[in-house]
N, C-alpha and C positions, 0 to 999 in steps of 0.2 A: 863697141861697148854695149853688152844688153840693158833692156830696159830698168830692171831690175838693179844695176847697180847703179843706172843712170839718177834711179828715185833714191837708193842710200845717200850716194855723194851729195844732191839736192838737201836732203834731211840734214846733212848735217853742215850744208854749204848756208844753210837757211840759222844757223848758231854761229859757224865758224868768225865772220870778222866781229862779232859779240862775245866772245872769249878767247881771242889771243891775247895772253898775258898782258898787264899794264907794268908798265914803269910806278915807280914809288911817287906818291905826289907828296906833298910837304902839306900838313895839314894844316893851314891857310884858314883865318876866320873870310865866311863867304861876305860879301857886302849884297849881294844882289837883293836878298830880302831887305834891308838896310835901306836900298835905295828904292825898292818898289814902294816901301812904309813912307816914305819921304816924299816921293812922287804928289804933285797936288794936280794931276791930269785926271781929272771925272771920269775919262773911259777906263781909265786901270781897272775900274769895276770888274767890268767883262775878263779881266784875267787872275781875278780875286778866289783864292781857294773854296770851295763849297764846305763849310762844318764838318756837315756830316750827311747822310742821307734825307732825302726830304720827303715825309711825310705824305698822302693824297691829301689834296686842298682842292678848296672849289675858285675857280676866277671869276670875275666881276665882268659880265657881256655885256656890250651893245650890241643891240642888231639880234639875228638869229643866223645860225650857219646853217648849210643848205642842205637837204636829206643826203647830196651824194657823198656831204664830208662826216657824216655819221660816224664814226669810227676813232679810231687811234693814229697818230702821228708820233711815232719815235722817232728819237734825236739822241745824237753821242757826241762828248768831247771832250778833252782836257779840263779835269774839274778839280785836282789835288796836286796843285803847284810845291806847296811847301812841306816842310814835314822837320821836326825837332832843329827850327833856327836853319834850315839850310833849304834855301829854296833854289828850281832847276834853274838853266839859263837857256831853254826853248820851249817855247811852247805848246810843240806837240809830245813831249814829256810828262806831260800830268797824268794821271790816275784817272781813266778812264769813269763816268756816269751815262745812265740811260737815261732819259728821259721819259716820260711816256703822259702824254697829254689825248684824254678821253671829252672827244669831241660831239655831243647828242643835243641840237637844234639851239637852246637858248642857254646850254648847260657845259661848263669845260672845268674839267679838275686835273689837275697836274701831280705827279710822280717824280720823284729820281730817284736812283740807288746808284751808289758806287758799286760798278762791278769788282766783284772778289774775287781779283784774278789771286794767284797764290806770292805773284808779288807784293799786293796791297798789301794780303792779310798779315804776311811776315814781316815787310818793315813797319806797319800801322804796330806790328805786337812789338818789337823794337823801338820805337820813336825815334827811326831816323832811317836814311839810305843805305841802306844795303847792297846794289848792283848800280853800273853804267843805266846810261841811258839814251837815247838816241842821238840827242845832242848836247850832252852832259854828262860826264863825270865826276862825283861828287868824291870830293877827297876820304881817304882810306876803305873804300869798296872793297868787296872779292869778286874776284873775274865771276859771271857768272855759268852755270853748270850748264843752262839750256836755251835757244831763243824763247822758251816758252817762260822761264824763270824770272823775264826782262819784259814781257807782253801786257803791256798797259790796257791793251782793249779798248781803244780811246777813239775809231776812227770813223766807223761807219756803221751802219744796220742791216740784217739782212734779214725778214721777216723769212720761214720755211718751216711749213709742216708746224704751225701751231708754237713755234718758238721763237725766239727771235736771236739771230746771231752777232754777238756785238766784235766787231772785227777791228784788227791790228794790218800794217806791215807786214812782218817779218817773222812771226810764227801762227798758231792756231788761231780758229773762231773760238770765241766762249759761246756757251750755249747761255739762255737767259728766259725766261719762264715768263712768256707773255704779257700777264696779269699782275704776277706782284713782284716780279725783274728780280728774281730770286736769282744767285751766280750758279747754275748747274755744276760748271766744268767745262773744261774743254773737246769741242765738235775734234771726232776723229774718224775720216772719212774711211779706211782704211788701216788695218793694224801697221802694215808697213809704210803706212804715211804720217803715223802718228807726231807731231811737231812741225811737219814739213808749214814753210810760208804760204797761208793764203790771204791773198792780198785783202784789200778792204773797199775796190769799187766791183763786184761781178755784175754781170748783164744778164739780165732775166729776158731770153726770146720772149716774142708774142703767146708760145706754145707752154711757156715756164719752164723750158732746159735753163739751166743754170750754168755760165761761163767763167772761170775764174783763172787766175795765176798768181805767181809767187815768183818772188825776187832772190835768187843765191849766187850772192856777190863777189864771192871770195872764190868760188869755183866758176861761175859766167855761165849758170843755167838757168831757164827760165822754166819753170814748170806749169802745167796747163792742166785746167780741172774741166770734165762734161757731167753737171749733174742733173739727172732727170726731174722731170715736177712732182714727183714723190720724193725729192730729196733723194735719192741712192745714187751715189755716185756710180757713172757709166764707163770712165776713163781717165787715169791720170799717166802723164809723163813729164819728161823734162828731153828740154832739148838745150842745144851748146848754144850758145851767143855771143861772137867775139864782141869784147868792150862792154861789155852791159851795163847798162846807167841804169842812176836812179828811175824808177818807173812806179808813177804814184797809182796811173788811171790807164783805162784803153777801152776800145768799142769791137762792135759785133757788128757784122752784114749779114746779109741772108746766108752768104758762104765761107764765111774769111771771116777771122780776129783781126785782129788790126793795133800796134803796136807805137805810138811815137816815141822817141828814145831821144832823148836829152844827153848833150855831149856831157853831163854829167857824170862820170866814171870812176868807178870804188880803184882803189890806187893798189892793181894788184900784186905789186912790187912790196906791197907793206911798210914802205919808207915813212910814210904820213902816219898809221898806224903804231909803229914801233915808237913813233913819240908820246903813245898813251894820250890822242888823242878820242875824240869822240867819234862813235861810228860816221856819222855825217860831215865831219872833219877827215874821216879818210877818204873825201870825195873829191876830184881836181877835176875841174872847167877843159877840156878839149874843144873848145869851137872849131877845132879844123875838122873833124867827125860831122859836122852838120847835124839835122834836126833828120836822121835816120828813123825811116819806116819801116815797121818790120808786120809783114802780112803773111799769114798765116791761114794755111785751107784746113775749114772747120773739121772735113772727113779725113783727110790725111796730113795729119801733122810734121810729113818727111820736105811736103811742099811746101816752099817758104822764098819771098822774094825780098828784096830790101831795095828800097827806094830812098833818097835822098833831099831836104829841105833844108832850106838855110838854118844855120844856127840858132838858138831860142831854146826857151824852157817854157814848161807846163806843168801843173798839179794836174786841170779839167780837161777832161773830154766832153761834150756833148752827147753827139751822135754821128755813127756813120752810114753811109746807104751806097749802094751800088747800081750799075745800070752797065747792060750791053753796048756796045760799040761795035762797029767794024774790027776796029784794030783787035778788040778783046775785051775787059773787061774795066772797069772806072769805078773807082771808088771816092767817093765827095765825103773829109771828113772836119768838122769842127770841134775847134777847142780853145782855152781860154791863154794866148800865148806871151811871153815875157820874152823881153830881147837878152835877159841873162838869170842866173840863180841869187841874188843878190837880196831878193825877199828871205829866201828860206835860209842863209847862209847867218843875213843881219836884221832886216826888220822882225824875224818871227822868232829872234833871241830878245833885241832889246825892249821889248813888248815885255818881256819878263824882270825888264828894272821898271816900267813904267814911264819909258822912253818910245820918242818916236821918231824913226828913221828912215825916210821914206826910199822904196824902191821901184828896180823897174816895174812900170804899170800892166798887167793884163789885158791883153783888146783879144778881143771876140776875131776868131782867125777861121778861116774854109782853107781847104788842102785839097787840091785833085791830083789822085793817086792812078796815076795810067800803067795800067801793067802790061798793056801789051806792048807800050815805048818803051818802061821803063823809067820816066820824066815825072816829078811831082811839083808842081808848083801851088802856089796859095794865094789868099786876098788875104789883107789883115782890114779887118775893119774899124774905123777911129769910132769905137766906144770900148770901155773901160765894160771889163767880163770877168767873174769871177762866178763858181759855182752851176756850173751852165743844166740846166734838168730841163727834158722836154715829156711830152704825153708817153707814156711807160707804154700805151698799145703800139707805139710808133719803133723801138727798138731794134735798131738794125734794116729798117723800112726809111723810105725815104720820107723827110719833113720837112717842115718849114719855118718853122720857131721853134727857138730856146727861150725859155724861162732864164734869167741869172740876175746878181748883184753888179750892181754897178754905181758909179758916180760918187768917187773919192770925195772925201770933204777933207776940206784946210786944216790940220790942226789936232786930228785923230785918225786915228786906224781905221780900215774895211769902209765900208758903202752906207751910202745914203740913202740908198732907191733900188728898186724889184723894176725889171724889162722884160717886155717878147720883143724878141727882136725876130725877123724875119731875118732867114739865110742866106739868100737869097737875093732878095732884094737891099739887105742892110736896113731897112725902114723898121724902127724902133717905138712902142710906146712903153711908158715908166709912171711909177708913182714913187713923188717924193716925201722918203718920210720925214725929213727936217732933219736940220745937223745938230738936234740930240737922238738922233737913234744909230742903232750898230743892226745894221741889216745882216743876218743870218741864213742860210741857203733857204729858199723856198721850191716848192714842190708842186706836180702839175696833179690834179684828181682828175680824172675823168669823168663825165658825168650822160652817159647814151650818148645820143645824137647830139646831142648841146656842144657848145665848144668848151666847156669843163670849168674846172676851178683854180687858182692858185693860191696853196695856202704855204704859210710860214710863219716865224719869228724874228722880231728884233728887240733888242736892248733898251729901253727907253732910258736915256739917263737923266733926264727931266724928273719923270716919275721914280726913277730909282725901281725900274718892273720891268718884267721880261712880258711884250706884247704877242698876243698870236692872233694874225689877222689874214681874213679870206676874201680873195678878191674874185668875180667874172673873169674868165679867161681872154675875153677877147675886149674887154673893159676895162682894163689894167688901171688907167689913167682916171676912172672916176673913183676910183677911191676905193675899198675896202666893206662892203657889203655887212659885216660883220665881224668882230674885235672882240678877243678877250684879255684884259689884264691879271697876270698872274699872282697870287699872293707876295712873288719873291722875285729878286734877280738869279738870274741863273747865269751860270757862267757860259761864255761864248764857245756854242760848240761848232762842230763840222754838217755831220752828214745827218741825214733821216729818212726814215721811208713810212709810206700812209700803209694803215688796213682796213679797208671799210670795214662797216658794221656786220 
């Protein structure tokens, strides 16, 4: 098959299990809003729809933040849960917002704007749902026209060339206007790529090549993007992958991508689907599949080997790094692992009545990926890992601490505590923010020769304020250097990426 037709079938593999006809649903009053309204759990906060757009405000500092965090930190997530009496039933369903918090020594003012994707604007002009959704089906929908007609824009950032890209799953980037997060439209790398899925973790080299891919389910291709640090794409294709699972995240070596695949599997028989279920309900658990690695040589993408790890799920990757051997080549890679999909399946739906149902836990996992045996084995290590981010210079380079969330509390959602944990050794420092905060991913700055910064946010639900606090890198443990509280709570999002000043 040539390339060329390989990137059609991809473009349109990237819509296909998002518009195979639905069955009729029976139009059913929803309770779920009903019972999130009802819910008396104080973190529902964090999954509470945002109004409307939110103004620039200034926040209330302690402390002073440090010249090298001068800049902007944007952040995206699900922020428009409901919409005319019918609200979704997952999480990662809402109507994407940017965030955009302006970071200058004693001084922090805060942004959001709901991106206008062409989904918002048409159902916000309708007051109500108009298409599926990834884990939702809202009764009396129309199938919808395109993966992009479905694109929430809810998942990640990617600052490039003066704009800022706010990223999905399973169709385009939107493009988003730096300064005042204005919705461009959507990034189209290529006229014959236009729709095609680009994912929502890529890996920025040390050099700023740019690594992406995309998920096409229905057909079992994986597409793969190389874009230059001027932003031009240099290469796209798509290659076959028997089974292809859900795949949220993946890493870069100096030479190789590098792939974890979750026995998660879109059910390509359609039997799951044809019952008018939601895209992520046509997904079925194969654990006899294993926790398959699939590596990928960065210059020739014909090379491809597949290794094998015990069964588990993942959203995070870390980082991966490689080193010679006799035998060949070794690749050491972390990520944050779960002994099944039971998070994404149940706890990141009933989040959405205001329920809490706990699942399996993520621990901080190392995989050595031996390509010249052939053999992948792992360490899992007993701390609780979510959101793993390490030094952005480090990329595919070998390291030694991850940044991530950790240390579930009793009685609500997400983490209690920001860690570096060493890789290595497993030796861990943390700071506890108390079981009223909802710890939110944090991020590594760099700062020259110093060991850098870690900045982030949490939830305070004490204060009823969304906090953003900056810690010493290699100081975790003494506390927070400087803190700003925001005018507002904001609703719990995903990902983010810094731009110095």
């Amino acid at each position: 098959m040539q390339r060329r037709e390989l990137l059609r079938l991809l473009a349109t593999a990237g819509a296909t299990p998002l518009l195979a006809p639905l069955l009729a649903h029976a139009a059913t009053a929803d309770d779920w809003q009903s019972d999130f309204e009802a819910s008396d759990a104080p973190w529902k906060l964090g999954f509470a729809s945002a109004p409307g757009d939110l103004p620039l405000a200034p926040a209330q500092v302690r402390g002073r933040f440090p010249d090298a965090v001068a800049g902007t930190l944007y952040r995206i997530g699900p922020a428009g849960h409901d919409l005319g009496g019918q609200r979704y039933h997952h999480w990662f369903d809402g109507d994407g917002m940017v965030q955009r918090l302006v970071i200058e020594g004693r001084q922090v003012h805060h942004q959001g704007r709901y991106v206008a994707t062409p989904k918002r604007v048409a159902e916000v002009r309708a007051g109500r749902r108009l298409t599926e959704a990834f884990g939702t089906v809202p009764p009396g929908v129309e199938p919808p026209t395109s993966a992009d007609s479905i694109n929430v824009a809810n998942t990640s950032v990617l600052p490039l060339q003066g704009e800022v890209l706010a990223l999905w799953e399973g169709g385009s980037a939107t493009r988003i206007d730096a300064r005042t997060l204005d919705t461009l439209g959507p990034k189209t790398w290529r006229a014959d790529l236009a729709g095609m899925p680009f994912s929502a973790h890529p890996k920025v080299d040390p050099d700023g090549t740019v690594w992406n891919f995309g998920i096409g389910s229905a057909q079992a291709l994986l597409a793969l993007y190389e874009i230059g640090p001027e932003g031009r794409l240099r290469r796209a294709a798509a290659v076959p992958v028997a089974d292809l699972p859900m795949v949220h995240d993946f890493a870069v070596t100096e030479r190789h991508l590098v792939f974890l695949m979750p026995p998660l599997v879109y059910d390509s028989e359609g039997k799951r689907r044809a019952a008018g279920t939601s895209f992520l309900d046509a997904h079925v658990w194969r654990p006899e599949l294993g926790m398959r690695a699939l590596v990928i040589d960065k210059k020739d993408w014909d090379k491809r080997q597949l290794l094998t790890l015990p069964a588990g799920f993942l959203f995070h990757v870390g980082n991966a790094w490689e080193e010679a051997t006799p035998g060949g080549t070794r690749i050491h890679i972390d990520y944050a692992r779960s002994e099944d999909a039971s998070s994404i399946f149940t706890t990141n739906r009933e989040l959405m009545r205001g329920r809490l149902v706990r699942s399996a836990e993520p621990r901080l996992t190392v995989a050595t990926l031996d390509l010249g045996t052939g053999r992948a084995t792992q360490n899992v290590l007993e701390l609780e890992a979510e959101f793993p981010r390490i030094d952005p210079r480090r990329v595919g380079l070998r390291h030694r601490s991850v940044v991530h969330a950790t240390q579930q509390v009793k009685g609500r959602p997400g983490f209690g505590a920001i860690a570096r944990t060493d890789v290595e050794t497993g030796r861990s420092q943390r700071f506890v923010y108390g079981p009223q905060a909802m710890v939110e991913e944090h991020v590594f700055v760099p700062d020259g020769r110093r060991p850098g910064w870690v900045l982030g946010t949490v939830l305070d639900l004490a204060r009823g304020k969304t906090v953003l606090s900056c810690f010493e890198a290699d100081r975790l443990g003494a506390g927070p250097v400087a803190q700003a509280v925001l005018p507002r709570a904001l609703p719990l999002g995903l990902h983010g990426a810094f731009v110095a000043a």
